[in-house]
C-alpha positions, 0 to 999 in steps of 0.5 A, a space after each residue: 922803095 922810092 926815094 924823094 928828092 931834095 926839097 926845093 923852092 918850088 911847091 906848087 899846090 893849092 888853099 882851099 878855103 872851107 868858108 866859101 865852097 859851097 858844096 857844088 861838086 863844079 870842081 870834081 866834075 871838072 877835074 873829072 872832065 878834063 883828066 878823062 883826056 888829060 895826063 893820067 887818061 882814061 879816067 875809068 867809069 865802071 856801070 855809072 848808071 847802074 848797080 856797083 858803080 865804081 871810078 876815078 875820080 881825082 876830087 872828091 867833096 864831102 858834106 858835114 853838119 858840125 858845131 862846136 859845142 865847147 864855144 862860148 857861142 855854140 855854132 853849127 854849120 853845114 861844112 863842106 870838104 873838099 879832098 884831093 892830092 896834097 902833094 906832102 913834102 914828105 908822101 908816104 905813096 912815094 916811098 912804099 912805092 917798089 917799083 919807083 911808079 910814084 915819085 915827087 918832081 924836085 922842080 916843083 913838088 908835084 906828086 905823080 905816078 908813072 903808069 908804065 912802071 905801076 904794078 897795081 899793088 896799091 900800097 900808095 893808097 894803104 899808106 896814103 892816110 888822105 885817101 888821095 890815091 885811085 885804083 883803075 879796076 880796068 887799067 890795073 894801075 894807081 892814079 891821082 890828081 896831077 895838079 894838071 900838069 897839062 894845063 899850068 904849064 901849056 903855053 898854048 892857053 892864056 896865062 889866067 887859064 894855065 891854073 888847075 880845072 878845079 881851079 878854074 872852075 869854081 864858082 866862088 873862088 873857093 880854090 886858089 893855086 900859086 907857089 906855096 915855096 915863095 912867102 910872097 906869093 899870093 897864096 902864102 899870103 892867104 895863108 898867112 892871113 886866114 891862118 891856114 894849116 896843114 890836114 892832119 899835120 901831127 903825121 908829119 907829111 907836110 903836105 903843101 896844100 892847104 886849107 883855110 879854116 871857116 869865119 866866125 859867124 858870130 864875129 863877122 870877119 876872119 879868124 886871125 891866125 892866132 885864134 884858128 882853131 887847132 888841128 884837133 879841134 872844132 871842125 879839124 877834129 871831125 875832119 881827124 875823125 872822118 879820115 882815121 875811120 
C-alpha cells in the first residue's frame, strides 16, 4: 500500500461557496474542456448522444430541494452541490493504493495518480467516500481532478489565469483557490468568516477543500461561524445522506 507524505505547509484547494453557485454546470464543462488536452488526457466520452452513456468527468454538480424543518424559521431552498476532488490530508485512495499510482505531492498537497503505474483495480474509487475517483472504460486506469496542475503553475499565462478551469470560469465567483496552509491567505480568511467546514468530517480525511455553508434568507447576511450549521445538520445532513447511499 501507498504511503503519504509528511504534512507540509502548503495545501493548495479550493472553498466553494454553496450561497452563490447557481447550478450552471460552467465549472464541469470547463473542467472537462480543459482536461480532455490537459494532464490526465484523454478525458474518454463513451456513445454521448446516444443510449448508456458513460465518461470522465472530473466535476460533477448536484441539485437539491432542501429546508430545515427544525428551524425556527422554516426555509427551503434550491441547493446546489458542487463535487470534485478534495484533496484530504489523510486520502484513503492513496493508501489502498498497491501499485503507488495514487499519491499526494508533499510540496503542495495535491492528490494525483500516476497513469503509468495504475492497474485499474479501482480500490481508490471504493475507498473514496466522496465519490471523487474516475474509472476510464477505454484507457483501463483511475483518473481525477488535478487542481490543474497544468494551468496554476505555467508560467506562460497571466498570473490571474494560473487558478483552476473551474475557477476560472465561474460566473459568480462561487469557486475560490488559494493556499489553505497559510492562515493569512485570501482563502483561509474565507473561511474563517463564513464558517466553512469540512464535507463529512467525522471520517477523519481532512480534506483541504472546503465548503462555505448558505446565508440566512430570513437574516440577510452571513451565518458567523459560531452559528454554521453542524456537519449533520440542515443541509450538511442531506448532503451525509446523499454520499452514504
Amino acid at each position: 500500500m501507498t504511503s503519504l507524505p509528511a504534512p507540509g505547509g502548503k495545501k493548495l484547494g479550493l472553498v466553494i461557496d454553496l450561497d452563490t453557485c447557481v447550478g450552471c454546470h460552467a465549472c464541469a464543462t470547463n473542467c472537462k474542456e480543459w482536461n480532455t488536452g490537459g494532464h490526465m488526457a484523454p478525458l474518454t466520452d463513451t456513445n454521448p448522444y446516444g443510449g448508456h452513456q458513460d465518461g470522465v468527468w472530473f466535476n460533477r454538480v448536484h441539485t437539491y430541494e432542501v429546508s430545515d424543518a427544525g428551524a425556527a424559521t422554516p426555509e427551503s431552498r434550491t441547493l446546489h452541490f458542487p463535487r470534485s476532488c478534495l484533496h484530504c490530508e489523510q486520502p484513503a485512495c492513496v493508501t489502498v493504493c498497491p501499485t503507488g499510482a495514487s499519491y499526494k505531492r508533499a510540496g503542495d498537497g495535491i492528490v494525483l495518480v500516476d497513469e503509468s503505474k495504475c492497474i485499474g483495480c479501482k480500490l481508490c474509487s471504493w475507498a473514496c467516500p466522496y465519490g471523487a475517483r474516475e474509472y476510464d472504460v477505454t484507457e483501463g486506469v483511475m483518473k481525477k481532478c488535478t487542481l490543474c496542475i497544468d494551468r496554476i503553475y505555467n508560467e506562460n499565462l497571466e498570473e490571474r489565469d494560473r487558478v483552476p478551469a473551474c475557477v476560472a470560469t465561474c460566473p459568480t465567483g462561487a469557486r475560490h483557490f488559494g493556499d489553505l496552509g497559510d492562515p493569512q491567505s485570501d482563502v483561509s480568511a474565507l473561511v474563517r468568516a463564513r464558517g466553512g467546514t469540512d464535507l463529512l468530517p467525522e471520517l477523519g480525511y481532512a480534506p483541504i477543500n472546503k465548503y462555505l455553508p448558505p446565508r440566512s434568507k430570513s437574516g440577510g447576511g452571513s451565518i458567523p461561524p459560531a452559528e454554521a450549521p453542524a456537519p449533520k445538520a440542515g443541509v450538511w445532513a442531506l448532503i451525509d445522506r446523499v454520499l452514504t447511499r
